[in-house]
C-alpha positions as MATLAB code, in Angstrom:
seq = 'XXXXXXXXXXXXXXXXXXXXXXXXXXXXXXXXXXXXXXXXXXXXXXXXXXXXXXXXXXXXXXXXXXXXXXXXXXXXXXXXXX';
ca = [
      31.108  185.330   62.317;
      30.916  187.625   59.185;
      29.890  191.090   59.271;
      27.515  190.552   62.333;
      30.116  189.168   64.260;
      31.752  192.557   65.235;
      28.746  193.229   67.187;
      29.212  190.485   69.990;
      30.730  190.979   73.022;
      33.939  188.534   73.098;
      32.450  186.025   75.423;
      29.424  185.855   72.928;
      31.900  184.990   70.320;
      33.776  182.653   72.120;
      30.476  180.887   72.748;
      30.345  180.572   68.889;
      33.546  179.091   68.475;
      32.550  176.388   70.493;
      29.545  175.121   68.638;
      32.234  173.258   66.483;
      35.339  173.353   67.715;
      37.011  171.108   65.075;
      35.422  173.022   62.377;
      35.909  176.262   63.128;
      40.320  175.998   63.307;
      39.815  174.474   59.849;
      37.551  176.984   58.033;
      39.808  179.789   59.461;
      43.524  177.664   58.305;
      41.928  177.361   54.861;
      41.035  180.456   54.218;
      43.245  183.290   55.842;
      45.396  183.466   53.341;
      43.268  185.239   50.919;
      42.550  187.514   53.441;
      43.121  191.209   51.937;
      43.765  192.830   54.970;
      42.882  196.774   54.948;
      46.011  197.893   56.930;
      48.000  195.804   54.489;
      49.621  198.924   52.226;
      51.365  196.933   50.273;
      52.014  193.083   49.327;
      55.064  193.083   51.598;
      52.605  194.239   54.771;
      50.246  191.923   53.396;
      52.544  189.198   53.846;
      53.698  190.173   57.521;
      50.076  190.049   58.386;
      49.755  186.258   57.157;
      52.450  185.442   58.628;
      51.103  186.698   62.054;
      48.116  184.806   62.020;
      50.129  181.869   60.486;
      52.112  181.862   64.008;
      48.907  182.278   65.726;
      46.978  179.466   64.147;
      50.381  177.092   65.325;
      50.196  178.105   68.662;
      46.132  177.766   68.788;
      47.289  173.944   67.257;
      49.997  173.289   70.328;
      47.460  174.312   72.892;
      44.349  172.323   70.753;
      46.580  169.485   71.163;
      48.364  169.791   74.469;
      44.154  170.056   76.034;
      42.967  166.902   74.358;
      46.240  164.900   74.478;
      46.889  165.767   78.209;
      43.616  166.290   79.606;
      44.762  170.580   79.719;
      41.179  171.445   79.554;
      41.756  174.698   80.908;
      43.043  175.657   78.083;
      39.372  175.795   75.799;
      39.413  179.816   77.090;
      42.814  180.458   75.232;
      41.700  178.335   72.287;
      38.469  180.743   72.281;
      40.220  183.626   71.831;
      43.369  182.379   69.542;
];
């Protein structure tokens, strides 16, 4: 979304995820880890903060998968905002 993207109401963003919703999980699993995170005082914070979205990209992949291999399509809200 970039530096625009902070401007959009969540349901606008949401909307934006699902232009591509294959793409988008991959751009964001390739690149958060050279996130520099702001909050992140120190390497050891840093590293917390990965780790957080780390477990939050795995869970966005269980429910990715659970929708499209069991027909959960209820779950494309969730993904939106994971």
């Amino acid at each position: 979304l970039g530096f625009e993207g902070g401007h959009l109401s969540i349901p606008d963003q949401t909307n934006l995820m699902f232009q591509d919703m294959d793409l988008i999980p991959l751009l964001i699993q390739e690149n958060y880890v050279n996130h520099r995170p702001k909050v992140a005082g120190s390497d050891r914070q840093r590293m917390q903060i990965v780790a957080k979205a780390a477990d939050g990209i795995s869970c966005g992949d269980l429910a990715s998968n659970m929708m499209r291999g069991e027909g959960e399509w209820s779950l494309m809200p969730f993904l939106g905002v994971m």
